[in-house]
DRENBA-276153 format. One record per atom (N, C-alpha, C): residue number from 1; residue in one letter; atom name; x, y, z. Coordinates in Angstrom, 1 decimal. Example, Ala and Ser with C-alpha at 12.3 -4.5 7.8 and 13.67 -1.06 7.14 Angstrom:
<r 1 'a' 'N' <13.2 -5.7 7.8>>
<r 1 'a' 'CA' <12.3 -4.5 7.8>>
<r 1 'a' 'C' <13.2 -3.3 7.8>>
<r 2 's' 'N' <12.8 -2.2 7.1>>
<r 2 's' 'CA' <13.7 -1.1 7.1>>
<r 2 's' 'C' <12.9 0.0 7.9>>
//
This chain:
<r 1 'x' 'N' <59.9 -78.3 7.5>>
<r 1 'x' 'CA' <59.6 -77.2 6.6>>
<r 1 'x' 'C' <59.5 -77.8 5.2>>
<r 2 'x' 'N' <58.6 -77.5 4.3>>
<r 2 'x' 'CA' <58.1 -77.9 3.1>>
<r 2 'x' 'C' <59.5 -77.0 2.3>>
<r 3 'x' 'N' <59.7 -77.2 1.4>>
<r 3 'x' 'CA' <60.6 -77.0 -0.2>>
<r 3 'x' 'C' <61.9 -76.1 0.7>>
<r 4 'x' 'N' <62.2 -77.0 1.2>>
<r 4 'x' 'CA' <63.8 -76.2 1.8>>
<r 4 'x' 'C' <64.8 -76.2 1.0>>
<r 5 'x' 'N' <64.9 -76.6 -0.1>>
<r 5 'x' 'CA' <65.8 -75.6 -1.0>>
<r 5 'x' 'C' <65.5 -75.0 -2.1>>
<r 6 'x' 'N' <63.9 -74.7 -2.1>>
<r 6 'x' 'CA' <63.7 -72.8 -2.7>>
<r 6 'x' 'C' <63.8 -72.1 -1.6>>
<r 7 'x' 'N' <63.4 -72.2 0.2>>
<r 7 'x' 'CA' <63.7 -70.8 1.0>>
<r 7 'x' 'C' <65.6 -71.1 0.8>>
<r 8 'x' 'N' <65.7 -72.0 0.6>>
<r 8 'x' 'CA' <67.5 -71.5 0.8>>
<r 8 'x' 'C' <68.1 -70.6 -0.1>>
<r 9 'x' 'N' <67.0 -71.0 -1.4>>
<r 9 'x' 'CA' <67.5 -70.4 -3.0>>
<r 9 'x' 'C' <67.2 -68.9 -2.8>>
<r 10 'x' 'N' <66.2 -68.8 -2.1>>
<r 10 'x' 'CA' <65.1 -67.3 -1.9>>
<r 10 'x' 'C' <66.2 -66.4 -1.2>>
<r 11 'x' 'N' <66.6 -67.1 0.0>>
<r 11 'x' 'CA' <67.6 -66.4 1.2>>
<r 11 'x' 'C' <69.1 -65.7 0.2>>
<r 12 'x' 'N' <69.7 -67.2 -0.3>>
<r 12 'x' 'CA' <71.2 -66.5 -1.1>>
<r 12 'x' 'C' <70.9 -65.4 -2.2>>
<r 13 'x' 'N' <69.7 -65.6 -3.2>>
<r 13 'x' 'CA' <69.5 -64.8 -3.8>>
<r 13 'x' 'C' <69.3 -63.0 -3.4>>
<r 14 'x' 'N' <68.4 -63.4 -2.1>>
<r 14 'x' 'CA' <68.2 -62.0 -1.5>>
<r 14 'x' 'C' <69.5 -61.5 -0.8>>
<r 15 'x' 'N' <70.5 -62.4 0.1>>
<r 15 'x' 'CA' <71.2 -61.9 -0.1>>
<r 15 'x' 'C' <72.9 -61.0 -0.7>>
<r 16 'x' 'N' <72.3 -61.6 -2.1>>
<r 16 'x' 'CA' <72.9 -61.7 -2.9>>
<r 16 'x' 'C' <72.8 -60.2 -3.5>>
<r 17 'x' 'N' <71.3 -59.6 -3.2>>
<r 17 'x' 'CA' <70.7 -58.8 -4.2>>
<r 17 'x' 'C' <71.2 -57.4 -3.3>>
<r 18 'x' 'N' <71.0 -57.8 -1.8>>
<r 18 'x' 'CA' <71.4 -57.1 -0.6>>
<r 18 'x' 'C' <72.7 -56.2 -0.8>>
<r 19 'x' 'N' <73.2 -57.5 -0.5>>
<r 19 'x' 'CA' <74.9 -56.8 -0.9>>
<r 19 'x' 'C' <75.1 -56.4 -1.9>>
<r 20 'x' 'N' <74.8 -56.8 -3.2>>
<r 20 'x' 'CA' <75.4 -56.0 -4.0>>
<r 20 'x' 'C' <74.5 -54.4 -4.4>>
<r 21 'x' 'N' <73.8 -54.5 -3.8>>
<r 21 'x' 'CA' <72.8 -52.7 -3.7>>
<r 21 'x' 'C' <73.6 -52.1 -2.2>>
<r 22 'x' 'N' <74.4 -52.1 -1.6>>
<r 22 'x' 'CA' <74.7 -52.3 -0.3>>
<r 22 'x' 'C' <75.8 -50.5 -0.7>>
<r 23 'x' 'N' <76.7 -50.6 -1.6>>
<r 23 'x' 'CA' <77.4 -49.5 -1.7>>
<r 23 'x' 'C' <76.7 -48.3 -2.6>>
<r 24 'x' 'N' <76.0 -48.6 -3.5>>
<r 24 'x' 'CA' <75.5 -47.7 -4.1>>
<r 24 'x' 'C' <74.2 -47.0 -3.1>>
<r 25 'x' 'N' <73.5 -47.6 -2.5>>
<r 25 'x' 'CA' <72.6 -47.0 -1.9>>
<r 25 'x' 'C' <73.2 -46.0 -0.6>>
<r 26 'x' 'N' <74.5 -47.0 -0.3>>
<r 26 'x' 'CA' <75.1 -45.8 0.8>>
<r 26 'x' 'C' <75.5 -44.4 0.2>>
<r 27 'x' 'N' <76.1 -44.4 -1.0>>
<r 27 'x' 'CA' <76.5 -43.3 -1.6>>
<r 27 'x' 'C' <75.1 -42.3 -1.9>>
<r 28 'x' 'N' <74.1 -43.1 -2.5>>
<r 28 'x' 'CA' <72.9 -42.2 -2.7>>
<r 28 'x' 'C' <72.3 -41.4 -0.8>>
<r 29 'x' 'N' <72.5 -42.3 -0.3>>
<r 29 'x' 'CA' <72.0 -41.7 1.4>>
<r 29 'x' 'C' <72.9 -40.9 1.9>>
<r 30 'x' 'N' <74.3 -40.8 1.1>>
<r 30 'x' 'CA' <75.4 -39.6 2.0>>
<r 30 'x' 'C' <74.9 -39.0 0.5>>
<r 31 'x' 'N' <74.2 -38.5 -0.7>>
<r 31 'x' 'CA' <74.4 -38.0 -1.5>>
<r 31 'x' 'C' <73.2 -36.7 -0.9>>
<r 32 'x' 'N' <72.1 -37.9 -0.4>>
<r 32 'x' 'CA' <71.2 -37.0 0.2>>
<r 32 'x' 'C' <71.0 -36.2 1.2>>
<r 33 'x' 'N' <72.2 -36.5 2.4>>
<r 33 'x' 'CA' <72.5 -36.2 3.8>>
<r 33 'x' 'C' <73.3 -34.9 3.5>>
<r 34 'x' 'N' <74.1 -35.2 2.4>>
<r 34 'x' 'CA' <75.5 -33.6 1.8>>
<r 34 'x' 'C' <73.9 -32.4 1.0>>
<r 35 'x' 'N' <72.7 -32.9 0.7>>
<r 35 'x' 'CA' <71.9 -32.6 0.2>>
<r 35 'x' 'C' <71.0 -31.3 0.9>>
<r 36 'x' 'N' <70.6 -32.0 1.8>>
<r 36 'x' 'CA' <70.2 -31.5 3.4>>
<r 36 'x' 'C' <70.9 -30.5 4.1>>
<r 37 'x' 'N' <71.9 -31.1 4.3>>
<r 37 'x' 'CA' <73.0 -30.0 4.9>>
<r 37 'x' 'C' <73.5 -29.2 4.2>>
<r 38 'x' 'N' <73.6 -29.2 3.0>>
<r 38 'x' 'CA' <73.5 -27.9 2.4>>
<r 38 'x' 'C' <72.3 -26.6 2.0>>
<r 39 'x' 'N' <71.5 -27.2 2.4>>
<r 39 'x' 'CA' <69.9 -26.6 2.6>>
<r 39 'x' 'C' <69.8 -25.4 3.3>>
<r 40 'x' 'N' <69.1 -24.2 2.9>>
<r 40 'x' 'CA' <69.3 -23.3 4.0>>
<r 40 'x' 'C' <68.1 -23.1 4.1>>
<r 41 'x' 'N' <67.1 -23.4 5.2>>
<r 41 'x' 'CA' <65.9 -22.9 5.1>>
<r 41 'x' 'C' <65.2 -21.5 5.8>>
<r 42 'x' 'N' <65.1 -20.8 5.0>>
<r 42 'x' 'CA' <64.7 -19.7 4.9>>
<r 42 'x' 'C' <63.5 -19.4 5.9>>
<r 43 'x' 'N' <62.9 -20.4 5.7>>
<r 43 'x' 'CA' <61.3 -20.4 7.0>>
<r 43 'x' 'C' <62.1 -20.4 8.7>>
<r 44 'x' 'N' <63.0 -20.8 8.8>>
<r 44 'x' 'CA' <63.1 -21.1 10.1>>
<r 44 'x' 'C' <63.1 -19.8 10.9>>
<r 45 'x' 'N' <62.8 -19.9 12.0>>
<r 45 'x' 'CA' <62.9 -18.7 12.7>>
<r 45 'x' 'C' <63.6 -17.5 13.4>>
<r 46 'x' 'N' <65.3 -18.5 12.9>>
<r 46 'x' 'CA' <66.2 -17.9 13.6>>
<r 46 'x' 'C' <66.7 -16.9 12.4>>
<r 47 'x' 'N' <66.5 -17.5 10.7>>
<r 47 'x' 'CA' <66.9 -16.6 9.8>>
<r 47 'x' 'C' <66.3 -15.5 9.6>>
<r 48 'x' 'N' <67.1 -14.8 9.0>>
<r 48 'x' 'CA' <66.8 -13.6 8.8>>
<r 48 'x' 'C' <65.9 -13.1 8.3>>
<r 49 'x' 'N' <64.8 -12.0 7.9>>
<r 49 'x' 'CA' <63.7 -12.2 6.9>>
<r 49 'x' 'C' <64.7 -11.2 5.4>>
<r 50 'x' 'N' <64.6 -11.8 5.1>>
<r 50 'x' 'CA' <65.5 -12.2 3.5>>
<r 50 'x' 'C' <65.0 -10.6 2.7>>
<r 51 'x' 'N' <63.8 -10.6 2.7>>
<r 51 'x' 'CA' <63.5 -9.2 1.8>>
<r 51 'x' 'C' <63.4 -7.9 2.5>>
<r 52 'x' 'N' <63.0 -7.7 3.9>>
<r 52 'x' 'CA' <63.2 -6.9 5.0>>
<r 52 'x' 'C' <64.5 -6.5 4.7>>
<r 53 'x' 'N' <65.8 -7.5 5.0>>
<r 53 'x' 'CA' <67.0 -7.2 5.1>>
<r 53 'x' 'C' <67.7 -6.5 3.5>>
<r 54 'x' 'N' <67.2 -7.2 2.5>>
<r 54 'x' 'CA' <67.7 -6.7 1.2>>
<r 54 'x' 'C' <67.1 -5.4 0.9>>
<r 55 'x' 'N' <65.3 -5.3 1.6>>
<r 55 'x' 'CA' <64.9 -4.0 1.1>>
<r 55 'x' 'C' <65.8 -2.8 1.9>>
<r 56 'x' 'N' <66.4 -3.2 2.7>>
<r 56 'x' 'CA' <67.0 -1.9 3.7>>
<r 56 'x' 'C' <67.9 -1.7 3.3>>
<r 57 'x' 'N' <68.8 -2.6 3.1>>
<r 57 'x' 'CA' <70.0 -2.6 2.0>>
<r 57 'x' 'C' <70.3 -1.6 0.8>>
<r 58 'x' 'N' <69.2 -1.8 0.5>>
<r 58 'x' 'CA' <69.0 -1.5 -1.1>>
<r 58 'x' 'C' <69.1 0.3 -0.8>>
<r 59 'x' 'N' <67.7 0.3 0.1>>
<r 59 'x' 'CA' <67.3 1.7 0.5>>
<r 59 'x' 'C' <68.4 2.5 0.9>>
<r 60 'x' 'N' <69.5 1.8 2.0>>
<r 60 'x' 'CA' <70.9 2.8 2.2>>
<r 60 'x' 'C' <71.7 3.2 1.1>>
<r 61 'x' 'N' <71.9 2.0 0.6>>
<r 61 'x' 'CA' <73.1 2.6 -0.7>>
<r 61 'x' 'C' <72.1 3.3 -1.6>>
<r 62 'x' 'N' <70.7 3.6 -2.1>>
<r 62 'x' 'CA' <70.4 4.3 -2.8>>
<r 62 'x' 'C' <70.4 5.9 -2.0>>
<r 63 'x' 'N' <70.4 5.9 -0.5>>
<r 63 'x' 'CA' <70.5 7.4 0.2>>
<r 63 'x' 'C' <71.8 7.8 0.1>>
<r 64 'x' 'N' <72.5 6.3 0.2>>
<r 64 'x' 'CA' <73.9 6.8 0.0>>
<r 64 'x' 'C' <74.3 7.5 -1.1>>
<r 65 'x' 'N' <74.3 7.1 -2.4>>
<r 65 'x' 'CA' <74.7 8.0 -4.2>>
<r 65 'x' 'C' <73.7 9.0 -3.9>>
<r 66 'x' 'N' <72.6 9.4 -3.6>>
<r 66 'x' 'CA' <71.8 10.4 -3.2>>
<r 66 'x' 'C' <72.7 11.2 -2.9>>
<r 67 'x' 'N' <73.0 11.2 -1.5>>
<r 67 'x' 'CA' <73.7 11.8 -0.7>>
<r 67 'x' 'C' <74.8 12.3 -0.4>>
<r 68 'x' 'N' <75.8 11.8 -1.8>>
<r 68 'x' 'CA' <77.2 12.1 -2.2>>
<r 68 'x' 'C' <77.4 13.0 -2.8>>
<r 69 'x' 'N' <78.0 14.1 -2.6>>
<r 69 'x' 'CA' <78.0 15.6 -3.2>>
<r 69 'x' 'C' <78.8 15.2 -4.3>>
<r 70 'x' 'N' <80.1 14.7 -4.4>>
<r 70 'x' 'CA' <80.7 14.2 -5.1>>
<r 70 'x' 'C' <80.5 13.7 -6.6>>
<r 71 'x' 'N' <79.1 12.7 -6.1>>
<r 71 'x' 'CA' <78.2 12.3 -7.4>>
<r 71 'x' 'C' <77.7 13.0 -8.0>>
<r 72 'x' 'N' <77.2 14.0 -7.3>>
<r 72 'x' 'CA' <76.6 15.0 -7.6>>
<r 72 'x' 'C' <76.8 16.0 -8.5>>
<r 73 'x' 'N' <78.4 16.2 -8.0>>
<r 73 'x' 'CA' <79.4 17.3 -8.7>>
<r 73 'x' 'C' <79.7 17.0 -9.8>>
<r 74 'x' 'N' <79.9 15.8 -10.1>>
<r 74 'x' 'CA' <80.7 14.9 -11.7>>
<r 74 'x' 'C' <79.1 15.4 -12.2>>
<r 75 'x' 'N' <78.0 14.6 -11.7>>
<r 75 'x' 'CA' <76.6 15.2 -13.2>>
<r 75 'x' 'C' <76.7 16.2 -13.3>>
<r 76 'x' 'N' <76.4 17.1 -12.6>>
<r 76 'x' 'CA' <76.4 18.3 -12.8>>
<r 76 'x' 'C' <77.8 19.2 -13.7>>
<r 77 'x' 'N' <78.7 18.8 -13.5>>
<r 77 'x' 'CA' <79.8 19.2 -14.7>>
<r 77 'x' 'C' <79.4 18.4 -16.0>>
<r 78 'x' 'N' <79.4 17.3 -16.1>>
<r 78 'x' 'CA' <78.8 16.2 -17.3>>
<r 78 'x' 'C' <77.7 17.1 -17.9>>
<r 79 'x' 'N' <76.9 17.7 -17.3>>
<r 79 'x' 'CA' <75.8 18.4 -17.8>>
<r 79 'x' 'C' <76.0 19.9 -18.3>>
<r 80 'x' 'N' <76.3 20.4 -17.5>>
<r 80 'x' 'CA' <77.6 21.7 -17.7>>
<r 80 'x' 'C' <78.1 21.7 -19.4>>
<r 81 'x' 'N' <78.9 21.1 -19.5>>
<r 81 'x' 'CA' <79.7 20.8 -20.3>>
<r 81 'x' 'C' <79.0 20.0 -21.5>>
<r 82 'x' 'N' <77.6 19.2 -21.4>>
<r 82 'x' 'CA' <76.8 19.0 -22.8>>
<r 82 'x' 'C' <76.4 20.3 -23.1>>
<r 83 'x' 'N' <75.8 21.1 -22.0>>
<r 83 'x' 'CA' <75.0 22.5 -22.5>>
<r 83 'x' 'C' <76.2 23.2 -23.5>>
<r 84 'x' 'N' <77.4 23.6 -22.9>>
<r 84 'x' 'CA' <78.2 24.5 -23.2>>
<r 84 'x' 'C' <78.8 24.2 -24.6>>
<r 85 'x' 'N' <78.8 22.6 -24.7>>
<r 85 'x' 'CA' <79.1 22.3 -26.4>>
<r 85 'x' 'C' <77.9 22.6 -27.5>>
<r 86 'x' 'N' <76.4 22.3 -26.9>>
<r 86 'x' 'CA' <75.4 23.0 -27.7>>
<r 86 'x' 'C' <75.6 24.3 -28.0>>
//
């Protein structure tokens, strides 16, 4: 083998360069793995459809105060009672 001690110089240096990149990159690969798994993907087909579910949502509790005599009764005194101070 021609210039055997630049491949030897080439080898310690690389693995010189190896190891010491060796902890930091593992941290960046669990940084990316905690990254992932925290991911919720919305496309998948087992989740839920996101605005279907909010718009129904939305729609009950607005039938709901609708639909509350109770709410109803407080405006209607609140109102009552502006007229009757005019």
């Amino acid at each position: 083998m021609r210039f055997r001690p630049l491949h030897e110089k080439i080898l310690e240096v690389m693995r010189s360069l190896l190891v010491s990149s060796l902890k930091p990159t593992e941290e960046m690969i669990r940084h990316l793995i905690d990254i992932e798994l925290g991911h919720i993907n919305r496309n998948h087909p087992d989740f839920l459809n996101n605005s279907s579910v909010l718009s129904e949502l939305l729609q009950g509790t607005d039938n709901e105060k609708n639909s509350d005599p109770s709410k109803a009764d407080k405006k209607n005194t609140k109102d009552t009672k502006n007229q009757a101070a005019e």
